[in-house]
Structures are given as structure tokens and as C-alpha cells.
C-alpha positions in Angstrom: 84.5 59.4 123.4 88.0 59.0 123.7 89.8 61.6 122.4 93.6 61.5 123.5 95.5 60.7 120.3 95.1 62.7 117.7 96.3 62.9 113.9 96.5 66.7 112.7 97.3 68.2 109.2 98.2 71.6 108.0 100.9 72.0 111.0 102.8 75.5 111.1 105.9 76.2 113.4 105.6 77.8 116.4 104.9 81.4 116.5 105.6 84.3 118.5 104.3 84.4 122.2 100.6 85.7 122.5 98.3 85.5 125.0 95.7 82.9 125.6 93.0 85.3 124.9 94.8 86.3 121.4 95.3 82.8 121.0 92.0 81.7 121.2 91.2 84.6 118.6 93.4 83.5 116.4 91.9 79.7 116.5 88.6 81.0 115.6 90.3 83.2 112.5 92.2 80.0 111.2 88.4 77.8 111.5 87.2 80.5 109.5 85.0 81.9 111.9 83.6 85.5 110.8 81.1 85.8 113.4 80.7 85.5 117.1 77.5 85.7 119.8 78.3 86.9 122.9 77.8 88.6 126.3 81.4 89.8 128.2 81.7 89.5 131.6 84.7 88.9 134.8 86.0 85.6 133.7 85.9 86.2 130.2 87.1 89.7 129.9 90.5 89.1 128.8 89.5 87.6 125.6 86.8 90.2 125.4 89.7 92.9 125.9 91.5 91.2 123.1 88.6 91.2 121.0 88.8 94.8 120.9 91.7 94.9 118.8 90.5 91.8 116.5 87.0 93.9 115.3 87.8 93.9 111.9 88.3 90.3 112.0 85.6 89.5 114.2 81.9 90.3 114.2 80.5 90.3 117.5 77.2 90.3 117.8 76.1 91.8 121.4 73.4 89.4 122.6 71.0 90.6 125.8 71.1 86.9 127.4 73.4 84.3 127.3 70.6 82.0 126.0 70.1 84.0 123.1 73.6 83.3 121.9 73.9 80.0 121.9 70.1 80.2 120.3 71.8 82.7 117.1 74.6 80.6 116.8 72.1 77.7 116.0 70.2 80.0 113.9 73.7 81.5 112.0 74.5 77.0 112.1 71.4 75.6 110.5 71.5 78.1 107.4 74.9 78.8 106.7 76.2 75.3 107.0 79.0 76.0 109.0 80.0 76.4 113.3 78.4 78.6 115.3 80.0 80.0 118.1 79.6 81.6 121.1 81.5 83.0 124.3 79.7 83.8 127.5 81.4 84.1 131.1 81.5 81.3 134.0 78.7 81.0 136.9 75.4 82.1 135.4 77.0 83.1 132.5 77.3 79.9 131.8 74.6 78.0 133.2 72.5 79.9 131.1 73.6 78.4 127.9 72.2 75.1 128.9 68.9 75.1 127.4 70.3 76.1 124.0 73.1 73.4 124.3 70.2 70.8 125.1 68.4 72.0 122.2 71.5 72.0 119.4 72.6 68.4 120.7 69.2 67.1 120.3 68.9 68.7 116.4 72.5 68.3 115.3 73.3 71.8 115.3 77.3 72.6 115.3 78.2 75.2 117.5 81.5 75.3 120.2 80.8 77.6 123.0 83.5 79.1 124.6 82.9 80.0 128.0 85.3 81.9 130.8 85.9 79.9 134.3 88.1 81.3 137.6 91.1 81.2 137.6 93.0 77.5 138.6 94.1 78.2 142.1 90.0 79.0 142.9 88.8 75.8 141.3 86.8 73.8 143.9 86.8 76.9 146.2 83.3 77.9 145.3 84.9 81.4 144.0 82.2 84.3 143.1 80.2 83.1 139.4 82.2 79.5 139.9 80.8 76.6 138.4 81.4 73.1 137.4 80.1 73.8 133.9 82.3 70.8 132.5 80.2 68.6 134.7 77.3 70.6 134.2 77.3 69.9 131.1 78.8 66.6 130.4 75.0 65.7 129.4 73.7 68.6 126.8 77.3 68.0 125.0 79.1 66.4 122.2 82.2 66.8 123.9 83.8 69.3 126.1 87.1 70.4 128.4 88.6 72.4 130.4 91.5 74.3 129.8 94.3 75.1 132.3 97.5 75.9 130.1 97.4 79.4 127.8 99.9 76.4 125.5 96.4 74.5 125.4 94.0 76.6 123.9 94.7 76.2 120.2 94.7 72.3 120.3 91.5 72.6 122.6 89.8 74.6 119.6 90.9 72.7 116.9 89.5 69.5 118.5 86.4 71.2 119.6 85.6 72.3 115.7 86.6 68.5 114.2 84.3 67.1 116.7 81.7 69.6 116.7 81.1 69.7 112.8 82.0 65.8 111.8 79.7 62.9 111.7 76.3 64.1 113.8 76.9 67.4 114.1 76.2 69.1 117.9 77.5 71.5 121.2 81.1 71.5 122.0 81.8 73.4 125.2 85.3 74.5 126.4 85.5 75.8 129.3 89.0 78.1 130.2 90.4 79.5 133.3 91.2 82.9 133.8 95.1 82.6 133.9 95.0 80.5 130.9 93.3 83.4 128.8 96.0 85.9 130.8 99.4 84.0 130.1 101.4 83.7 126.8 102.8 81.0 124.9 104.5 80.4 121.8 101.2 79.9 118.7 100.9 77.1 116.7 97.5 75.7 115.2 96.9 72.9 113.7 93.9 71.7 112.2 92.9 68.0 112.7 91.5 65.8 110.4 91.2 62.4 112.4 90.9 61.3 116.1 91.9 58.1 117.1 88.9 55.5 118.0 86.3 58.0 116.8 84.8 57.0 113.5 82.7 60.0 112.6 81.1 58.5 109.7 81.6 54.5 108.8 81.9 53.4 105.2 78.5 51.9 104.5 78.7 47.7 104.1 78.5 46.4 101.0 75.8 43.6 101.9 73.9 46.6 103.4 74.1 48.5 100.5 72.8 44.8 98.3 70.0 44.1 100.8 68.8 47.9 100.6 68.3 47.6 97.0 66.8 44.1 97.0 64.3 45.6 98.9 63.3 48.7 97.1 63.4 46.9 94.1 60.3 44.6 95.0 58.7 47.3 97.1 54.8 48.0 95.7 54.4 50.7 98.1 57.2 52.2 99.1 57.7 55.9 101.3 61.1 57.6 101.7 61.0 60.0 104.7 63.7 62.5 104.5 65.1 63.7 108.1 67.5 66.9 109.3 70.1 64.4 108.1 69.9 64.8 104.3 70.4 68.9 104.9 73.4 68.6 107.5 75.3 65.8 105.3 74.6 68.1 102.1 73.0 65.3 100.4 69.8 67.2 98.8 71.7 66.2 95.0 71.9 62.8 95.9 68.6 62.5 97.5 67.1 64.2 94.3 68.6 61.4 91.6 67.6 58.8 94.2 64.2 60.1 94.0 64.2 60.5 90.0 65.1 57.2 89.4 63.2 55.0 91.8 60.5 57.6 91.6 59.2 56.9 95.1 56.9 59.2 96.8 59.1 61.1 99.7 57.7 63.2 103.5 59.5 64.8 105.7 60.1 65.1 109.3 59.7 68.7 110.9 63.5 69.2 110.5 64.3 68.2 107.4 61.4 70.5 105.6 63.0 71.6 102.5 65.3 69.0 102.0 62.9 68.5 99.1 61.1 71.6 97.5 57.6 71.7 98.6 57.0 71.7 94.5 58.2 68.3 94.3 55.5 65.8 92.3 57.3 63.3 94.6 56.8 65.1 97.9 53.6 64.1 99.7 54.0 66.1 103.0 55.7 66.7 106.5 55.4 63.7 108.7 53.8 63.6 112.3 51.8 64.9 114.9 50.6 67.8 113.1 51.6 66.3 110.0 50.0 66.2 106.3 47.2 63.5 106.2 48.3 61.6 103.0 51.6 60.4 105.1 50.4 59.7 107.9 47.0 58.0 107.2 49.0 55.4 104.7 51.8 54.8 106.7 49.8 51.6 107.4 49.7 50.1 104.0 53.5 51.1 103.1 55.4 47.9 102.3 58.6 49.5 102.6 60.0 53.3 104.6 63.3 54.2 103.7 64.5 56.6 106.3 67.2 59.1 105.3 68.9 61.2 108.3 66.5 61.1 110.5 65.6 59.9 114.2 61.8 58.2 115.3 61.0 60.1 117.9 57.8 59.9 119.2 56.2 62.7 117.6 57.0 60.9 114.1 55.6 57.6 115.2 53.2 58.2 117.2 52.8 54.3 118.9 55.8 52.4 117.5 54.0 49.4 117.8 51.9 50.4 115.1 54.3 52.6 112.5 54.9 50.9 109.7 53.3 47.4 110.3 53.1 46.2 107.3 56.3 47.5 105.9 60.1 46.5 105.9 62.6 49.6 107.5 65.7 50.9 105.8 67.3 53.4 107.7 70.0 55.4 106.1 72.0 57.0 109.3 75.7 58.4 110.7 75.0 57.8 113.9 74.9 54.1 114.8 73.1 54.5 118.1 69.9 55.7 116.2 69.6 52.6 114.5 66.7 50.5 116.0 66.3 52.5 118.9 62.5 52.9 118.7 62.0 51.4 115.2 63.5 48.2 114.6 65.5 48.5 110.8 65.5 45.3 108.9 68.8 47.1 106.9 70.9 49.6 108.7 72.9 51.9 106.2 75.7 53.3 108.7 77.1 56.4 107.3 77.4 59.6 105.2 74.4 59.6 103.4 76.0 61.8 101.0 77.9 58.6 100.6 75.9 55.6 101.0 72.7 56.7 99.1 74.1 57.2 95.7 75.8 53.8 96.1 72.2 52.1 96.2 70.9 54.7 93.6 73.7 53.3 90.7 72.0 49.7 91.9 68.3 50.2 91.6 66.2 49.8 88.8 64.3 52.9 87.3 60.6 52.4 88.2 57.7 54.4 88.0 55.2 54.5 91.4 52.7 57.2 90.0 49.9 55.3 90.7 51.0 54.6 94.3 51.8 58.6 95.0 48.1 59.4 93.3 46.5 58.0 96.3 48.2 60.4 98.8 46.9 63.2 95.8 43.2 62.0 97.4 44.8 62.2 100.7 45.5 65.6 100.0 42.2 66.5 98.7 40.7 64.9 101.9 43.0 67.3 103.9 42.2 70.2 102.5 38.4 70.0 102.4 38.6 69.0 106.1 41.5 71.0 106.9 43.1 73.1 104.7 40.2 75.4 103.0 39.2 76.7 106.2 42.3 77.6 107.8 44.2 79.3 104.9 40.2 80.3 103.5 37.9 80.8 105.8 34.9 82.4 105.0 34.6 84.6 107.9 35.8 86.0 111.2 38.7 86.8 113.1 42.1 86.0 111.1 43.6 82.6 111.1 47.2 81.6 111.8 46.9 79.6 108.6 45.7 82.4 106.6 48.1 84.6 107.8 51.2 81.9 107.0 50.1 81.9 103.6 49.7 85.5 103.4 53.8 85.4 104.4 54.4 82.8 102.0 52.9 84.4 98.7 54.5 87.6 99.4 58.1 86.0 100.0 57.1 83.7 96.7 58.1 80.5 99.4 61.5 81.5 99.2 62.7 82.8 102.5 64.3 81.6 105.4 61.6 80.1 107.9 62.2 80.6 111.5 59.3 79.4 114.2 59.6 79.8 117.9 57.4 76.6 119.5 53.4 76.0 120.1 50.6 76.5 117.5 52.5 79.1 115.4 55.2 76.2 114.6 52.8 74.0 113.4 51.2 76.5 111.2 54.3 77.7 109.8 55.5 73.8 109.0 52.7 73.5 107.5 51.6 76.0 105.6 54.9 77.7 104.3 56.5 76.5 101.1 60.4 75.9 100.2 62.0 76.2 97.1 65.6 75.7 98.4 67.1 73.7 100.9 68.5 75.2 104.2 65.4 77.3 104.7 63.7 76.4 108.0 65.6 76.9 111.3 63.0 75.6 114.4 63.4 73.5 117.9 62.3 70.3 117.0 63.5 67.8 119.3 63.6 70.0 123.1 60.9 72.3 122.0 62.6 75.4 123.4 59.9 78.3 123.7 62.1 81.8 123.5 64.0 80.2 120.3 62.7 81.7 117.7 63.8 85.2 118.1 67.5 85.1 118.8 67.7 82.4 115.8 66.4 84.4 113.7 69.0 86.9 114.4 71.7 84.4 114.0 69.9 82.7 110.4 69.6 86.4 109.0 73.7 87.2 109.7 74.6 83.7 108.6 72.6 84.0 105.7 72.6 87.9 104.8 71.4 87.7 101.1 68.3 86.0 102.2 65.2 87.3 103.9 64.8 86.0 107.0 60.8 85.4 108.9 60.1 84.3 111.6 56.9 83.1 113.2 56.5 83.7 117.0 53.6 82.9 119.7 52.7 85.6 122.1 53.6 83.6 125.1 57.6 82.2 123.6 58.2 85.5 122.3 58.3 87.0 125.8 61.2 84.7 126.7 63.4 86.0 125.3 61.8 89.5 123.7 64.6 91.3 125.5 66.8 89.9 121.9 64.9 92.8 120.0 67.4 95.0 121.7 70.4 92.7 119.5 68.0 93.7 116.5 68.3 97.6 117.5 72.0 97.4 118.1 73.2 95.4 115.4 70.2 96.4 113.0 69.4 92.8 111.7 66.8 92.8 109.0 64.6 90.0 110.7 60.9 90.0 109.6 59.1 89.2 112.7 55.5 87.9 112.3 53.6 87.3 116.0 50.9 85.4 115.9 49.0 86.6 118.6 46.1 84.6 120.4 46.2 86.0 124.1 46.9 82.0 125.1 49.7 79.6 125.6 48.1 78.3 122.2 49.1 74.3 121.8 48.6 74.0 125.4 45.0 75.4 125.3 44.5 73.2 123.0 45.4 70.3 125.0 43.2 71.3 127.6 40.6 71.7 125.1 40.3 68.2 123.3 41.5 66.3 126.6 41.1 68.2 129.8 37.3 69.1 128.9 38.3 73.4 128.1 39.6 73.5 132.0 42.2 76.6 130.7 44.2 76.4 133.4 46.9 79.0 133.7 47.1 79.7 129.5 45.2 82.5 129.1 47.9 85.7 128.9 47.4 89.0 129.6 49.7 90.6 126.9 51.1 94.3 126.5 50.9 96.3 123.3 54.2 94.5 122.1 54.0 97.2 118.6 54.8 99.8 121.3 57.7 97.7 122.2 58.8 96.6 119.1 58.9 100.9 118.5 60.9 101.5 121.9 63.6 99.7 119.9 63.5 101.6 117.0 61.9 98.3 115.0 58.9 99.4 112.7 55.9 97.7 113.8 52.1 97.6 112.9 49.1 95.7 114.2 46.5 93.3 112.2 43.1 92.0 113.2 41.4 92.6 110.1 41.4 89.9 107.4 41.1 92.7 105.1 44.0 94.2 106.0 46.2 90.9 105.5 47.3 92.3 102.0 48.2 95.5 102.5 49.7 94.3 105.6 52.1 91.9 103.9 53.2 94.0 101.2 54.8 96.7 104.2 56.3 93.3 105.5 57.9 92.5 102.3 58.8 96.0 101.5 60.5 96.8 104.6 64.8 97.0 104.0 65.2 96.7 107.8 63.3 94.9 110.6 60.5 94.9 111.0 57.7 93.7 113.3 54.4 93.0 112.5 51.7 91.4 114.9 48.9 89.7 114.0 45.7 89.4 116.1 44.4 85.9 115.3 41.8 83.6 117.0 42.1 82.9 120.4 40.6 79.1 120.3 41.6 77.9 116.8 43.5 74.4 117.0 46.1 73.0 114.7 45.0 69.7 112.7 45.2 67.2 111.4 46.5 66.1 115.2 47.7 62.4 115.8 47.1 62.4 119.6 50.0 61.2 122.0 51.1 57.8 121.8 47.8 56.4 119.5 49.0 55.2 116.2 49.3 57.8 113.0 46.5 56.6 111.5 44.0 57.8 114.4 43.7 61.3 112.9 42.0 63.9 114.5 41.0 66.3 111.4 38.4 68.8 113.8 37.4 68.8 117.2 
């Protein structure tokens, strides 16, 4: 991306002479930044010694690993709407961000992290806690730079937010020197509003826009599948006339869950691996897919050969280099869809596909006497995640904020946890990241305070990054922390299980008594095993006015279905073992 010229707005004249560290301050104040994740250390400690004096500004929220910030700031991203961000220190202060930049540039998460570097004359010297992290992380980025000049910081920033929360949103990493954080320099900050030869979001073309509608207009059977996209373009209005006029059935991918309330008589289901059956199983015999804001990846195809065979492709999407990277689009809608789908909305013609959305109803029956009934019912034994999901669900009345950490519990959660409102599930869809769900959850509960905030964690992700319960004691963050715990790496077991004939190699955990934990940090906690106990168990969840921490002793072999296998097409099904 070339990013030398810029146009800016809302210029001021120079100010007094600050330092780079107050500077950089005073960037976040003017972005109206109200929050910050952090962990201080040698080449960060002049801002942090600034900071000090900015703490009725600033929030800083003390994280115990440098991964967990970046993780909150996602978490504090995907529900408020706005930039997370995040300062850590150079070396391995740095380096451990990476997995949580990976993760935010492959979900469109806005965040700019901040990060300390040695000072310019040790550059290339291999100085103590030096690292390329510019070239590091020229990969797990949007953008980045480095800084040199205190004079550079404030249009560094600025840039960092446009580019960070315009068109796909994702990471932006700036990386400044030690002297540039010590030195002063007259403040000015200016905002920017355009950067020359990067489009952010193209104005949809008009034949596009003609074709689109063409198209839906003589679709039979058609399926809109609503992505991460609809959420982070603020489009759920326009994707709810859409819907009422051309009364199409509408999925979702994993990441765009409650882009559409659960209620919906349009909605027929999340998409994918471990997605509903009705979606999946008639993919086949779609004539059109209209997909809104979203990406194929593989674990929404399954085989691309076979998704959507029968069916023409509209792909609604801001980012151009999505377009007909797995799936081939017959019409490419490059843009905002907050833009571009109201355009084709004034165009169709008001139709009514009932009929067509009854027969994913009988898909739905299917499911659940397969499926469904047994995991959120079962008769007997030991509880099951899906039972205890639902439990969650009815007692928050599907209206808080979801947060899953990776494996089995994920699935469950996606599955069996219903939205009312949009902005309401915060996950690692694309990398996977185990340890996310913790310090996300932190960050979605301070981004979104009036809400209450759950989050579903395995045994085996939440000990990556368990240390986070610490933030919880420090910073007393009502998070409601559900741990579904199976004594197993669960989703791997169960790979091992359907296609490595039960060999249980390395998955089986030995755990501790994490409610003792959970107590050593001054969290309430309590234990479950009993399916009797569910209710009695939930109300204490609900009741709670702090944190709380509540583990669940579920099955140890229970596996997640319906479950399209890797790479076989989505209508190859696996409903039981």
C-alpha cells in the first residue's frame, strides 16, 4: 500500500512543545480513544511514565501477557465498533503480540498497536529486547512503521487509525524508538480522511448493481449468507429491508452470527463445518448465493468444487482481493455494503420464497431429532456442552455478549446460543487461536459495559492464557466465565476418534481444580457435574454483579455434529458417529 501523500482535515496550528510520549497520548485522546491494553516495560517506559499523568483520560487496563492485550483490544473492537489499542515494549514484548495480530488481520478486527523499540543509534546493533518487529510483522499487518522523529508521531497515529478502521478493517503496528518517545516537538494533529492511491471502499458499478438484481429476480431458490462484513460495515438495517422485501431465506458464517437475530423467520442457520443441517444439506439445489461480507474459506465450503453447483454467485464485498478467490462470482459487488445493497434493494421486486425456506423448516426437524434433542435434552448421564449452552442462553434470555475460546466449546456455543442484537459474539474464526477467549472477553465486557458479557472456554485453551484472570482481579471486570470441562483437547479427540480409529494421542489433560484458582483471584467460582444442578447453577451465574467463574464437568467423548468432514463437499453430513 502506498501511503506517502496524504489529504488531512480538521488541521490545528502547531502547539506547544511536548514530548513524544505526551504526544502520542494526546493522538489517542483526539481518536477518541478511552481505553488502552497494556504491559510497560524498558523501551516503552517513557510513554508509560507519561501515562501516569493522563489516568483520568486514559483507562489502562494492566494485562498479564502481551498476548492478552492485543486479544482484549479485539474483544473491546468487535463489540464496541470502534479501535482497539494496545502498547507493549520491543523484543519479546513485542514478538508476543503476533499471534493476536495474525488473528485480528484474518477477522477484520481494528486495532493499532503501539509498541516501544531501542533507541535509533542501537538499531541493527542487536541491542538487549531489540527486534525487527516492522519486518516481523510486515505479514500479520494492515500496515505498519517505524518512527524515528518525536515530530512524527502524531501523523504516524493519525494514519495508523484511517487505515486501521477504513475499508477491511485489521492490525496496524507502529513501532517507535526510544528517543523519539523522549524528545519534544511542537503538537499538531491532524486527522485524515483520504490517502492517495488507496481506495478503502469503491463505489459499486452500476452494471453490477443491474446484473445483481436480474439475477435475484429470476432466482427459484435463492440463499443469502451473511459474513463478519454486514456487522463491521454497520449494515444490519440494510441487510434487514433487503431481506423483507425479497424475502429470501438468509445463514450465516461463524463471524457474522447475529447479524440477523436468531428469531428471524428468514434465518435458516450458521453455515459450515459444524454448521446447521438445513444450509448446508441444500446448498446443492440453491440456484442462486448471495454472499454479503464474507470470505469462502474452507471451513464454509467444504470442497469448492462442489459448493454451490447448481447456483449462480453474487458476492457483495470491500475488499476486491476476496472476490473469486476460492469461489468463482458470476457478479462482484465491490464496496461498502452499507452502500451497494440498498442500491439493489430499491431495484428488486417484492417476492415471497416461503415455500422455498419451509423445506430448510424439515431440515431443521431432521437436525434436531438427529442432533439437537439429545444434546441440549438428553435423557440421561453426565452433562452435555449443548445442554449446558442452552442452560446459559435461557438464563441471559439470548441476549448477551457471546465470547468462545476455540475447540468443541466454540461449536457448541455457535450453535446453540441465540442473538437478539447484532455485535454479540466475539470468537477466532479464521486463525483459530486457542487462549482467546479469556482476555477477549475482558476487552468485549469494558467496550461494552452495559452488557453482560459470557464466555465459553475449553479446559485445555483456557490454560493459555488463564494467567488473564489476574486482569479480572485487578481491574474487576464482570466477565461470566463458563468452562466446559472434558479433561481432553476436545475437537482434536474427536478427530482422532472418527479418523484416527480412538488412537488419543497426547489429548487427554490432566487438569487442576481450576475453582480453586479462579478463588486465589478473588473470582467466585463453583463446580457442576450434576444435570440437576444446571438450574440452580445458572441462576448464581446470572445473579452474580461481578465475575464470576463457573466450571462445568461435561462428557469426556461427546462430539460436535452435524460435522462436514475436511475438504468432502457440505452435503456429506456426518449427523452421529
Amino acid at each position: 500500500m502506498n501511503t506517502n501523500t496524504t489529504t488531512r482535515t480538521e488541521g490545528q496550528q502547531p502547539g506547544p512543545c511536548i514530548t513524544g510520549s505526551q504526544a502520542l497520548l494526546e493522538s489517542f485522546l483526539r481518536e477518541g480513544v478511552d481505553t488502552l491494553f497494556g504491559y510497560p516495560g524498558g523501551a516503552i517506559i517513557p510513554v508509560y511514565d507519561a501515562l501516569f499523568d493522563y489516568r483520568d483520560r486514559l483507562r489502562h487496563i494492566l494485562v498479564r501477557h502481551e498476548q492478552g492485550a492485543v486479544h482484549a483490544a479485539q474483544g473491546y473492537a468487535r463489540v464496541s465498533g470502534r479501535v482497539g489499542v494496545c502498547l507493549v515494549t520491543s523484543g519479546p514484548g513485542a514478538t508476543n503480540t503476533v499471534t493476536g495480530l495474525a488473528d485480528a488481520l484474518m477477522d477484520s478486527t481494528p486495532l493499532v498497536l503501539v509498541t516501544g523499540q531501542v533507541g535509533s543509534s542501537l538499531l541493527g546493533t542487536d541491542a538487549f529486547q531489540e527486534t525487527n518487529f516492522v519486518g516481523i510483522t510486515q505479514a500479520v499487518t494492515k500496515w505498519n512503521c517505524q518512527v524515528k522523529r518525536t515530530e512524527d508521531i502524531p501523523g504516524a497515529i493519525a494514519k495508523a487509525f484511517y487505515i486501521a478502521r477504513s475499508g477491511r478493517p485489521g492490525p496496524v503496528v507502529v513501532d517507535i524508538t526510544k528517543d523519539a518517545q523522549c524528545g519534544t516537538a511542537p503538537f499538531r494533529y491532524e486527522r485524515l480522511t483520504s490517502i492517495r492511491s488507496y481506495v478503502p471502499a469503491p463505489a459499486p458499478a452500476e452494471e453490477c448493481i443491474a446484473e445483481a438484481v436480474r439475477l435475484i429476480d429470476a432466482a427459484q431458490r435463492p440463499l443469502l449468507m451473511a459474513g463478519q462484513g454486514v456487522i463491521l460495515g454497520n449494515a444490519e438495517e440494510e441487510l434487514q429491508a433487503f431481506l423483507a422485501k425479497s424475502g429470501i431465506p438468509v445463514a450465516s458464517t461463524l463471524l457474522g452470527l447475529s447479524a440477523v437475530p436468531t428469531s428471524s423467520p428468514q434465518y435458516v442457520g450458521m453455515l459450515g463445518m459444524h454448521g446447521n443441517y438445513g444450509p448446508n444439506i441444500r446448498n446443492q439445489e440453491c440456484d442462486l448465493l448471495i454472499a454479503v461480507g464474507m470470505r469462502f474459506d474452507d471451513r464454509v465450503t467444504g470442497n469448492p468444487k462442489c459448493f454451490g453447483a447448481n447456483a449462480k454467485v453474487i458476492h457483495l464485498e470491500i475488499d476486491p482481493a476476496e472476490i473469486g478467490k476460492i469461489i468463482p462470482a458470476d457478479v462482484a459487488v465491490v464496496g461498502d455494503v452499507k452502500r451497494s445493497l440498498p442500491l439493489i434493494t430499491e431495484r428488486i421486486r417484492k417476492r415471497d420464497h416461503s415455500q422455498w425456506i419451509a423445506g430448510f423448516r424439515a431440515c431443521d426437524q431432521i437436525e434436531y431429532e438427529a442432533v439437537i434433542r439429545k444434546a441440549v435434552h438428553p435423557a440421561e448421564g453426565r452433562i452435555r456442552m449443548g445442554e449446558a449452552v442452552a442452560a446459559v442462553a435461557r438464563a441471559y434470555r439470548n441476549d448477551a455478549v457471546l465470547v468462545t475460546d476455540v475447540g468443541q466449546q466454540q461449536m457448541n456455543a455457535a450453535r446453540y446460543f441465540g442473538f437478539r442484537r447484532t455485535r454479540s459474539v466475539v470468537t477466532s474464526g479464521g486463525l483459530g487461536t486457542m487462549g482467546f477467549g479469556l482476555p477477549a472477553a475482558i476487552g468485549a465486557k469494558l467496550g461494552a459495559p452495559d452488557r453482560e458479557v459470557c464466555l465459553f472456554a475449553g479446559d485445555g485453551g483456557l490454560q493459555m492464557t488463564i494467567q488473564e484472570l489476574g486482569t479480572i482481579f485487578q481491574s474487576q471486570v464482570a466477565v461470566k466465565i463458563v468452562l466446559l470441562n472434558n479433561s481432553f483437547l476436545g475437537m482434536v479427540r474427536q478427530w482422532q476418534q472418527l479418523f484416527h480409529d480412538r488412537r488419543y494421542s497426547f489429548t487427554p489433560m490432566d487438569n487442576p481444580d481450576f475453582t480453586m484458582i479462579a478463588s486465589a483471584y478473588g473470582i467466585p467460582a463453583d463446580r457442576v457435574s450434576d444435570p440437576a444442578e444446571l438450574p440452580a447453577a445458572m441462576r448464581k451465574l446470572a445473579d452474580a454483579p461481578g465475575p464470576y467463574f463457573l466450571e462445568v464437568v461435561v462428557r469426556p467423548e461427546e462430539n460436535v455434529f452435524p460435522m462436514v468432514p475436511a475438504g468432502e463437499s457440505l452435503s456429506n453430513v456426518m449427523c452421529k458417529e
